[in-house]
Structures are given as C-alpha cells and as structure tokens.
C-alpha positions in Angstrom: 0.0 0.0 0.0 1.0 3.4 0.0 1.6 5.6 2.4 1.7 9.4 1.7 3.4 12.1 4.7 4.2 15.1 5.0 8.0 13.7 5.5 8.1 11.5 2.2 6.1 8.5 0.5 6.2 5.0 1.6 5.6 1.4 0.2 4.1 -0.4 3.3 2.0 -3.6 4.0 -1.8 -2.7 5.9 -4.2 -4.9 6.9 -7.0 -3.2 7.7 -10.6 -4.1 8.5 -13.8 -1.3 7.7 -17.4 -0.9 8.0 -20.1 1.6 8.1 -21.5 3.3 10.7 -24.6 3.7 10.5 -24.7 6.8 13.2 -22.8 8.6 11.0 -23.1 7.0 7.3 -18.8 6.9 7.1 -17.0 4.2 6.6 -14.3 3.5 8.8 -11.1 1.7 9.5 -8.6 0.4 11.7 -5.6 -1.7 11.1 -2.0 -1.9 11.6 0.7 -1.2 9.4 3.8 -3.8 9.2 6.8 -2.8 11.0 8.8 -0.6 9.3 11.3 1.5 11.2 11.0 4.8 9.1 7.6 5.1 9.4 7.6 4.1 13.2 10.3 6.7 13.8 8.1 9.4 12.2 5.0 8.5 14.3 7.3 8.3 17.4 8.6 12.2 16.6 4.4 13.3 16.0 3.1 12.6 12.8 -0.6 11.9 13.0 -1.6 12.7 9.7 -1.3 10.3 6.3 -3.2 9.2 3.3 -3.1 5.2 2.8 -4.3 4.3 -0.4 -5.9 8.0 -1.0 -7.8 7.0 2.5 -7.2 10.0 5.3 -5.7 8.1 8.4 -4.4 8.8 11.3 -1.4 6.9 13.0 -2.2 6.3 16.4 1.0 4.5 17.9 4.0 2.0 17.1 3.1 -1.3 18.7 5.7 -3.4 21.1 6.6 -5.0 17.6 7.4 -2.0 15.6 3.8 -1.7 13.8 1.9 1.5 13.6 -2.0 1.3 14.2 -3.7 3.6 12.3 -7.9 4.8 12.3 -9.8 6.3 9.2 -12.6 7.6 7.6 -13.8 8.6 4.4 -17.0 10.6 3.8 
C-alpha cells in the first residue's frame, strides 16, 4: 500500500478491516501497518496525519513489535 506524509512517500503492508456506521453514514477503518522503522520513527517524533491508499488516516502508535496502528474515515 501506499503511504503518503508530509515527511516523504512509503511502500508499506496494511491490513485493515472497515465498516459503516450507521450513526454517521462513514465508513471507517482500523488496522495496523507492518513494521517498518521509518515510518515508526516518524509517528514516534508526531506525525498523525497520512493518506493510505488516497484513505485519510491517522497513526495512532508503534506497537511493542514495531507496527503503527492507524484509524480512518472517508466521507
């Protein structure tokens, strides 16, 4: 997948899992991006914001294992 940041582009493997809320009419995600020390390095220095495959995420924290666990949405 691809990652898109303010600090540079990244080729990263996601697994996410989605649904729509029906509050709200969204669809959202969570999921966990594989380790990967440049992008855990970014999160653990601030960066919240990203696009993953075009979808708006945020990154949340690095897991014990070097994972980042990210939420979206898209309208």
């Amino acid at each position: 997948m691809r990652l898109e940041t303010a600090h540079g582009v990244f080729e990263v493997r996601a697994v996410l899992a989605g649904r729509v809320e029906p509050v709200d009419g969204r669809y959202h995600c969570d999921g966990r991006i594989a380790p990967d020390e440049r992008v855990a390095a970014l999160v653990r220095t601030g960066l919240r914001e990203a696009r993953l495959d075009g979808l708006a995420v945020k990154l949340t924290e690095v897991d014990p294992w070097g994972g980042v666990l990210v939420r979206g949405t898209r309208p």
